[in-house]
C-alpha positions in Angstrom: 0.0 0.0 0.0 2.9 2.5 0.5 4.7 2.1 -2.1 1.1 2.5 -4.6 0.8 5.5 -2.4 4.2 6.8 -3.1 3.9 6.3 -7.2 0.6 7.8 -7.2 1.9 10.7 -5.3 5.2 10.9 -7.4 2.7 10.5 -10.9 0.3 13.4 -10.2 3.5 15.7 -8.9 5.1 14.8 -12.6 1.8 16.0 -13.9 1.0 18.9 -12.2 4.8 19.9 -13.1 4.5 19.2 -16.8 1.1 20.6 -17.0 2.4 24.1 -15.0 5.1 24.2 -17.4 3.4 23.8 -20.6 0.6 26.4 -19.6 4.1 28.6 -18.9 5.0 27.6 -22.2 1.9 28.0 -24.4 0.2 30.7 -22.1 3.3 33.3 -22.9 1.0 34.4 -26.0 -2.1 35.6 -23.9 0.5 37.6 -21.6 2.0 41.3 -21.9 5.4 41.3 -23.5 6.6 43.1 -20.1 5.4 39.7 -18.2 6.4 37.7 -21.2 10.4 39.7 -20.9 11.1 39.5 -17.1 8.3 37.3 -14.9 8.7 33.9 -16.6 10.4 30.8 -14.7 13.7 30.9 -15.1 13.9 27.5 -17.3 11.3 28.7 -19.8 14.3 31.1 -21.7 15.9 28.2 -22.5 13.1 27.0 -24.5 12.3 27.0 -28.0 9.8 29.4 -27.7 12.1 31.9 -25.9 14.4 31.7 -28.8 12.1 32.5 -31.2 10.8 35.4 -29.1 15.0 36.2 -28.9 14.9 36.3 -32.6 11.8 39.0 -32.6 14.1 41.0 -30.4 17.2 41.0 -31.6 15.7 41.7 -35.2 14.0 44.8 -34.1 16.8 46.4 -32.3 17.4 49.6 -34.0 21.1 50.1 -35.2 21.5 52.9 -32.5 20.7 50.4 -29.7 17.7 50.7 -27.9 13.8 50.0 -29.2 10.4 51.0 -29.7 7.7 51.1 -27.1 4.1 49.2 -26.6 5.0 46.4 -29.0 4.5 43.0 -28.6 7.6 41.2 -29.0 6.2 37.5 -27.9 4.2 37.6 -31.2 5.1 35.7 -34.4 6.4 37.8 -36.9 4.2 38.4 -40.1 7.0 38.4 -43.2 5.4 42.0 -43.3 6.8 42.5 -39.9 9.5 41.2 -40.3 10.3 43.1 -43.8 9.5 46.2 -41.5 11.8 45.6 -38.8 14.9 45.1 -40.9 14.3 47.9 -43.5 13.9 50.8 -40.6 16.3 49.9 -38.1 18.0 53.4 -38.9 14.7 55.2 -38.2 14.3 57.1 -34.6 12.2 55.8 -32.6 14.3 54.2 -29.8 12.9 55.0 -26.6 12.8 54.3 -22.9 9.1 55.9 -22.1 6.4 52.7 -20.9 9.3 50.4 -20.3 10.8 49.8 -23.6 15.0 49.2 -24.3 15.4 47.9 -20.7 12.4 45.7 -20.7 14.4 43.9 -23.8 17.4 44.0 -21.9 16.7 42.1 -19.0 14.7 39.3 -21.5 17.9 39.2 -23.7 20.3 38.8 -20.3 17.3 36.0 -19.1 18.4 34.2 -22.2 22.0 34.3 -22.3 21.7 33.1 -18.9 20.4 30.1 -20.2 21.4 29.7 -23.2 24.8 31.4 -24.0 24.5 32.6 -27.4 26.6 35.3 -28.3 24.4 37.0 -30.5 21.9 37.7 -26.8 25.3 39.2 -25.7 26.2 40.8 -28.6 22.9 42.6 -28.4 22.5 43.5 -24.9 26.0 45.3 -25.3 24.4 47.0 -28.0 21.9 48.0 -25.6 23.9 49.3 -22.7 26.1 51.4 -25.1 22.8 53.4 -26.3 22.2 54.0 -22.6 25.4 55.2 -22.3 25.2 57.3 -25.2 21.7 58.6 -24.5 22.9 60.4 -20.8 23.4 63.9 -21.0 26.2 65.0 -19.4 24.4 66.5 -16.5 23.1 63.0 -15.6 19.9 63.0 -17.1 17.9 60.8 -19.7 15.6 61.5 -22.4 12.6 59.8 -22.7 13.3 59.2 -26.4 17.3 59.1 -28.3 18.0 60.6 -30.7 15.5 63.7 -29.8 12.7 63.8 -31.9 11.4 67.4 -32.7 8.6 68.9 -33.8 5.4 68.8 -31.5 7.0 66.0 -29.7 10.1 67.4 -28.6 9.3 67.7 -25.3 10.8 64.0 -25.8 14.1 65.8 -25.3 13.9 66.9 -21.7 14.9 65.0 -18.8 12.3 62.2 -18.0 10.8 61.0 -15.1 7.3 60.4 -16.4 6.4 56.6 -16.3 9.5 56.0 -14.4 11.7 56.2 -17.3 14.5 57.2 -15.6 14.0 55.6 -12.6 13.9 52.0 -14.7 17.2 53.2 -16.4 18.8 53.6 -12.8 17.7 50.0 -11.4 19.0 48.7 -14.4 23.1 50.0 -14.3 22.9 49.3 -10.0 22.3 45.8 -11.5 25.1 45.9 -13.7 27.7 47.7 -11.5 26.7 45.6 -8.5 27.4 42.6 -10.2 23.7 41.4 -10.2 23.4 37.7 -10.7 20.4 38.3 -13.1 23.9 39.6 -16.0 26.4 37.4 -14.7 26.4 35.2 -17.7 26.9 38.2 -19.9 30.5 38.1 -17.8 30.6 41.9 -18.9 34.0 43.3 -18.5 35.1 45.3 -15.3 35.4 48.5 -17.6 31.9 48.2 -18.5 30.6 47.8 -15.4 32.8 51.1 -13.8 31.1 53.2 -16.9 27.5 51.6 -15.7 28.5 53.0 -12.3 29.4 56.3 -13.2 26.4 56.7 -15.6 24.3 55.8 -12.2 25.9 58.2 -10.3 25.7 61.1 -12.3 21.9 60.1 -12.5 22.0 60.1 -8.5 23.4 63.8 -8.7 20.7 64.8 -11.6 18.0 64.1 -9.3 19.2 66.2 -6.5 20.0 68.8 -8.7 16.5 68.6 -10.4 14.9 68.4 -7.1 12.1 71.6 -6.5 12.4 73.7 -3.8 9.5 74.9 -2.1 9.6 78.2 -0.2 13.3 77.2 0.4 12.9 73.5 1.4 13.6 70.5 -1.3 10.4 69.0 -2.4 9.7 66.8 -4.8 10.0 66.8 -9.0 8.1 67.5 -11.8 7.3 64.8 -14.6 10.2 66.4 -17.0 12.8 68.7 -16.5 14.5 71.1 -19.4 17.3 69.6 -20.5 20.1 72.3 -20.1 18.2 74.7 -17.2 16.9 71.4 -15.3 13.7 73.4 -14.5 10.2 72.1 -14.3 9.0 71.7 -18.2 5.8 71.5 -19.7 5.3 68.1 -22.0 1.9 67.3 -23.3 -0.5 70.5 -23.4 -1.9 69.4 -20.1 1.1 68.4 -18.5 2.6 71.7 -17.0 5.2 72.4 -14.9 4.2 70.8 -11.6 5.0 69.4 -8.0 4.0 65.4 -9.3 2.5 63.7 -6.6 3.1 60.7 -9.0 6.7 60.3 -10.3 8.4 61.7 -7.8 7.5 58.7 -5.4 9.8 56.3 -8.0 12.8 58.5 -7.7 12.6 59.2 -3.5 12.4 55.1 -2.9 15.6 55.1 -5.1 17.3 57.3 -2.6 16.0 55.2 -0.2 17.7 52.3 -1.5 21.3 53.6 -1.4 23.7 52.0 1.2 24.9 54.8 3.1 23.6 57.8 1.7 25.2 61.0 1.2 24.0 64.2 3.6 22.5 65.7 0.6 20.6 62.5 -0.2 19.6 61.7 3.0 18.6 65.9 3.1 16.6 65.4 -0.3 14.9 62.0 1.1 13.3 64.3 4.0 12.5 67.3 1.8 10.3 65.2 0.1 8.6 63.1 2.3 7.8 66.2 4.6 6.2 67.3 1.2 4.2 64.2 0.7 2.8 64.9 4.4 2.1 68.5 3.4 0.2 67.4 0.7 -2.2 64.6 1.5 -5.8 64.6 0.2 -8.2 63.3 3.0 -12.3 62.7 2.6 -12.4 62.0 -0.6 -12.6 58.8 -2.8 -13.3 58.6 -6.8 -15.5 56.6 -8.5 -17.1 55.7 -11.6 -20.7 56.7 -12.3 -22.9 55.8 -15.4 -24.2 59.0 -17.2 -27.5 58.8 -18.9 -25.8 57.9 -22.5 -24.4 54.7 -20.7 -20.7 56.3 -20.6 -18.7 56.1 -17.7 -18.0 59.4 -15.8 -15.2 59.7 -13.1 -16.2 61.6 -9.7 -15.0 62.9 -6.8 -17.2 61.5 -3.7 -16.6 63.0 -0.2 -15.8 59.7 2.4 -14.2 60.8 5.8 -12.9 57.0 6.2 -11.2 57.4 2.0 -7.7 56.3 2.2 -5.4 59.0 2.0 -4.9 60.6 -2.0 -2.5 62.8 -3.7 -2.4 64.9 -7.0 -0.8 63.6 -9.8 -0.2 67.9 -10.4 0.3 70.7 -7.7 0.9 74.3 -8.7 4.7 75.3 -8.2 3.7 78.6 -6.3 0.7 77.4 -4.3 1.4 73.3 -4.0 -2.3 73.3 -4.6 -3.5 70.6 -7.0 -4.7 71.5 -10.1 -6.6 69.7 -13.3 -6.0 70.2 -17.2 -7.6 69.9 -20.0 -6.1 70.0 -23.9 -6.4 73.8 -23.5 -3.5 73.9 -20.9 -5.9 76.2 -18.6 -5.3 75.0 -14.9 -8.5 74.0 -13.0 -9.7 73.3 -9.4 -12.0 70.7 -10.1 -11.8 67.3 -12.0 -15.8 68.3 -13.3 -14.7 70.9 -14.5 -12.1 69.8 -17.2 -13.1 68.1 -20.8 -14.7 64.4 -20.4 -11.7 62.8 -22.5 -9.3 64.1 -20.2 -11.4 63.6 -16.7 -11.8 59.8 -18.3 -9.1 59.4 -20.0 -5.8 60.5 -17.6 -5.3 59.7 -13.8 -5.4 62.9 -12.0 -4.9 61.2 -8.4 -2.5 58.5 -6.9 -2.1 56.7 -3.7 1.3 56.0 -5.0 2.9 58.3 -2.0 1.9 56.0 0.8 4.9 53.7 -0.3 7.3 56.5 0.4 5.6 56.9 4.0 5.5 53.1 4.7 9.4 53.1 4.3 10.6 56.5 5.5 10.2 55.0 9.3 12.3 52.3 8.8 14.8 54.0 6.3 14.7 57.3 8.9 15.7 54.8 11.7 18.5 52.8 9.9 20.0 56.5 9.1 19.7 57.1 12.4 21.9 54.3 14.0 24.0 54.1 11.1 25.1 57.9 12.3 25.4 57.1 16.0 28.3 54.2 15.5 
């Protein structure tokens, strides 16, 4: 009877395992490419379907380096595509806004570190070399390289929005720390020191970009100009602001550094004492349904809401403000254009991450001074 027992166990583990992996393998199609690039087990970018995802990849790598945003990788191919791909790899268009160049970095570095192809490595050197040749030399990033002009050239100023920069950053403290997610790529010592100096002068771009507030440090702004390092406008309805939104990636960043500088440690306060200053209490949004059957967003007054912020705040009043496409600042979210009340996200609990830390963070600082 035990050893039935014991095969019958040992058959339905084998086909629970195969069954978990072939949904891993056959369920990567359903899935975001972001999931698809970084969240899959380990094993699965060793297998055949990785590689023909690595192929995708590699063939839409613009010759500068870096890649294009919101596509889906994991995807066969059409010849179309394909045709496409390799006929406009000179084209701008490389970018790191929603994720994209170090999204395909860390897949290609997931496959080398199962199967050690040098063309993975080949390309992922490719890659870090257009983050190195994107930086400005005041430590900033632009949220697309080379600029692109016209009505999108706010593309050129130093980018926060999205976390673009902040995703850049995580990625070369991987590669200078010697993160076991590139050891495979064995990339040389030189390399590494460059990733580390690119990193810091990113470090020092951030506190030199950081607003002050009737003399304090604050937080940022979405973008930043890329030679004054003021607040800039972007998008018609995106003006110069306090962001109650991407300003939370870049103060956990600081957070994260192993013995921080007095100025870091100085900006880290500045802008958590900003966070408290700002809170939105009472309030909660929802969704109502207007009498067209469209979907309206409101504001709803609830004393027990959890606590909100702006995603704007007025640089001379730290009041929060909404926007339509006319770039007119409002007090309300009624009052703006429906697309834009619908269609954007004016408020963020995002903040409350910054808060839950800061104790803990504040308290390590503290005994790391009194050693």
């Amino acid at each position: 009877m035990e050893l039935i027992k014991f095969i019958t166990i040992a058959v339905m583990t084998l086909i629970t395992t195969v069954g978990f992996t072939q949904n891993k393998t056959t369920d990567h199609l359903s899935m975001g490419w972001g999931n698809v690039a970084t969240d899959m087990p380990l094993e699965w970018y060793g297998s055949n379907e990785a590689q023909l995802v690595a192929e995708n990849v590699i063939l839409s790598q613009k010759e500068i380096g870096g890649w294009e945003k919101n596509k889906d990788y994991h995807h066969p191919f059409s010849e179309a595509e394909k045709s496409h791909y390799k006929n406009n790899k000179a084209e701008i268009g490389a970018t790191f806004d929603n994720g994209a160049t170090i999204t395909e970095l860390r897949f290609l570095a997931k496959m080398h570190s199962q199967i050690q192809d040098n063309h993975y490595k080949k390309a992922f050197e490719k890659g870090l070399n257009y983050i190195f040749e994107a930086q400005y030399e005041n430590g900033g990033w632009p949220q697309f390289f080379p600029v692109r002009q016209g009505s999108v050239a706010y593309s050129g100023h130093i980018t926060y929005n999205d976390d673009a920069m902040v995703n850049i950053m995580k990625f070369l403290k991987g590669i200078s720390s010697d993160n076991k997610e590139y050891a495979s790529l064995q990339l040389s010592a030189n390399t590494r020191e460059k990733a580390k100096k690119a990193y810091d002068k990113g470090i020092q771009c951030f506190l030199d970009t950081q607003i002050k507030y009737k003399g304090k440090p604050a937080v940022w702004c979405a973008q930043h100009d890329s030679v004054t390092l003021a607040p800039a406008k972007a998008r018609s309805y995106e003006l110069p602001s306090f962001s109650g939104s991407e300003s939370v990636g870049i103060v956990l960043l600081l957070m994260d550094i192993d013995n921080p500088s007095k100025e870091i440690v100085t900006s880290v306060k500045g802008a958590v004492q900003w966070f408290e200053n700002n809170r939105i209490t009472g309030i909660k949004i929802e969704t109502e349904i207007n009498k067209d059957g469209g979907k309206n967003r409101i504001v709803v007054e609830d004393k027990n809401a959890p606590t909100l912020w702006g995603r704007f705040y007025d640089l001379e009043t730290s009041t929060i403000y909404f926007c339509s496409r006319d770039g007119v600042k409002r007090n309300s979210l009624a009052d703006i254009s429906d697309n834009r009340r619908n269609g954007y996200s004016w408020y963020t609990n995002e903040p409350e991450k910054v808060l839950k830390k800061y104790p803990e963070w504040l308290a390590n600082i503290n005994l790391s001074r009194n050693k």
